[in-house]
C-alpha positions, 0 to 999 in steps of 0.5 A, a space after each residue: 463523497 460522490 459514489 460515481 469517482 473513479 476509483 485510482 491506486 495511489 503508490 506510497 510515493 503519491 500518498 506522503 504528499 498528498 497527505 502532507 497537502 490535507 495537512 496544509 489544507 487543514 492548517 489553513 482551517 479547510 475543513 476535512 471533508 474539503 481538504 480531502 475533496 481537493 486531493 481527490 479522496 474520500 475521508 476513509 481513504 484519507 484515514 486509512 492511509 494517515 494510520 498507515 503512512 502518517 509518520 513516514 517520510 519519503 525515504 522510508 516510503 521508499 524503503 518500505 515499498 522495496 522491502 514490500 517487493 523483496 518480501 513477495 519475491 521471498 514469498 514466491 521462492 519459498 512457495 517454489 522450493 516448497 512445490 519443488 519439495 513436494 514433487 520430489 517426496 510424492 516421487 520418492 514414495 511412487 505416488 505419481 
């Protein structure tokens, strides 16, 4: 593909049918390079989301992009009590 494409972050929302497109395209006999061209991909990109996002439907899209967010607010809490823990203890032992 072109090295001058500008570059676009794709939500799993947009990935499933743009995947579902290079599989019609593909059915038709396009060829990969082509079918990719026309959903405005490389064939990397086309791969990497195939491996990642293949098998998924719409709603399970869905569910993962929750469960994606609800993981990093997980992750930003325990980060927080974690921080929280360590002020106290360094606190404790007169360390400030």
């Amino acid at each position: 593909m072109e090295g001058n494409m500008a570059r676009k972050r794709y939500g799993i929302e947009e990935i499933i049918p743009k995947l579902r497109e290079v599989e019609i395209h593909l059915s038709k006999g396009v060829a990969l390079e082509d079918a990719c061209r026309k959903i405005g991909v490389t064939e990397q990109t086309y791969y990497r989301w195939r491996k990642e996002y293949g098998g998924l439907r719409m709603d399970q899209a869905r569910r993962l992009r929750q469960l994606e967010k609800e993981n990093q607010q997980l992750k930003k809490v325990v980060a927080d009590v974690s921080l929280d823990k360590a002020i106290l203890k360094e606190a404790l032992e007169g360390n400030y």
